[in-house]
C-alpha positions in Angstrom: 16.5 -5.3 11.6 13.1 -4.3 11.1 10.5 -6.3 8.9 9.5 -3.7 6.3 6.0 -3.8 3.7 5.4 -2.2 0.6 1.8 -1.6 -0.6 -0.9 0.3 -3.3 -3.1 2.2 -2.8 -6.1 4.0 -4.9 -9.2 6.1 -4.9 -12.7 4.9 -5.0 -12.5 4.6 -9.1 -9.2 2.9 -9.1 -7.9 5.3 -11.0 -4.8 6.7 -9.2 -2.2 4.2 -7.7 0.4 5.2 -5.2 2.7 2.5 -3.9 4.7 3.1 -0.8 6.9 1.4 1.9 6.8 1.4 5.8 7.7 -0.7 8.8 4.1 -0.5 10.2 1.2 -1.1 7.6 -1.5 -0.9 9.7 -0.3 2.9 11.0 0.9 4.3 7.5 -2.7 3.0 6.2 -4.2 5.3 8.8 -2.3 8.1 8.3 -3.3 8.2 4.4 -6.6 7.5 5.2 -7.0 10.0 8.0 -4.9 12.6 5.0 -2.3 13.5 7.6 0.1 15.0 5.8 -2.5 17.3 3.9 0.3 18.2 1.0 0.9 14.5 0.2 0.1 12.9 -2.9 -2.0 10.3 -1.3 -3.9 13.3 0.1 -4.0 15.4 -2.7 -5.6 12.5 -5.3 -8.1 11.2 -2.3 -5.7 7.7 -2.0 -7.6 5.8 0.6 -8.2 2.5 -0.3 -5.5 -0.5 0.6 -6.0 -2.3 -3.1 -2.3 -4.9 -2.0 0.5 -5.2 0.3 3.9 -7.4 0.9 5.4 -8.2 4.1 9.5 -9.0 3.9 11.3 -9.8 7.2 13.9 -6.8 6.9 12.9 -3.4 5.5 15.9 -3.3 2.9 13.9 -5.9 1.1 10.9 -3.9 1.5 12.3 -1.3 -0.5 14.1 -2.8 -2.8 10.9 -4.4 -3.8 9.2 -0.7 -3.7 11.9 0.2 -6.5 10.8 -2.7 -8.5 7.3 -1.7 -8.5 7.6 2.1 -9.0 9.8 1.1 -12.1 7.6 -1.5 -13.6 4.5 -0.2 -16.2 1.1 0.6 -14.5 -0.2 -2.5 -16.0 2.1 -4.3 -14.3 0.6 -3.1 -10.8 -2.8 -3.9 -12.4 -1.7 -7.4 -12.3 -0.2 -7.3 -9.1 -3.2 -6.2 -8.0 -5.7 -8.5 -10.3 -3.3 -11.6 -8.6 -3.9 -10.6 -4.7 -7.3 -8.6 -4.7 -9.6 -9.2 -8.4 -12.1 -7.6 -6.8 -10.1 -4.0 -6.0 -11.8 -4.0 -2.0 -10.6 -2.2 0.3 -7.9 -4.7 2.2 -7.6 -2.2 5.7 -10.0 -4.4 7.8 -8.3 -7.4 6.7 -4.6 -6.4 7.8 -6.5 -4.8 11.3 -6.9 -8.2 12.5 -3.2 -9.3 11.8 -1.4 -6.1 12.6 -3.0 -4.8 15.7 -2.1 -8.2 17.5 1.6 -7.1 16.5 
């Protein structure tokens, strides 16, 4: 089975979050930030910064942890965010170097 990640993103004032799943987090951050799919949310609310991510090793878990998130308060993804990225940076360059080896 597929490994599977689920990650936020936000706008330049952190005020919109968007969390989403995907088997390849380096290509899925493109696409939002490139605004691919011009009718998507991410699109439509200028979603282009990668503020935290998870990797599982099958894509079931991926998504079931997706579900937790999307369900839980938006404070709750603040904190997720606060414990992985306090800063709120942009994380793309960082995953480049470990997902365009793979």
């Amino acid at each position: 089975m597929k490994a599977g990640f689920i990650y936020i993103m936000t706008n330049k004032n952190d005020t919109t979050l968007y969390t989403g799943v995907t088997s390849d987090l380096y290509s899925r951050i493109l696409k939002h930030k490139e605004k691919l799919y011009q009718l998507s949310f991410t699109a439509k609310y200028n979603l282009h910064k990668l503020v935290y991510w998870e990797s599982f090793q099958e894509i079931g878990d991926a998504i079931y942890r997706e579900k937790q998130i999307k369900a839980g308060s938006r404070q709750k993804k603040i904190d997720l965010i606060l414990s992985m990225n306090p800063e709120w940076k942009d994380l793309t360059d960082e995953i480049k170097d470990i997902f365009t080896d793979y």
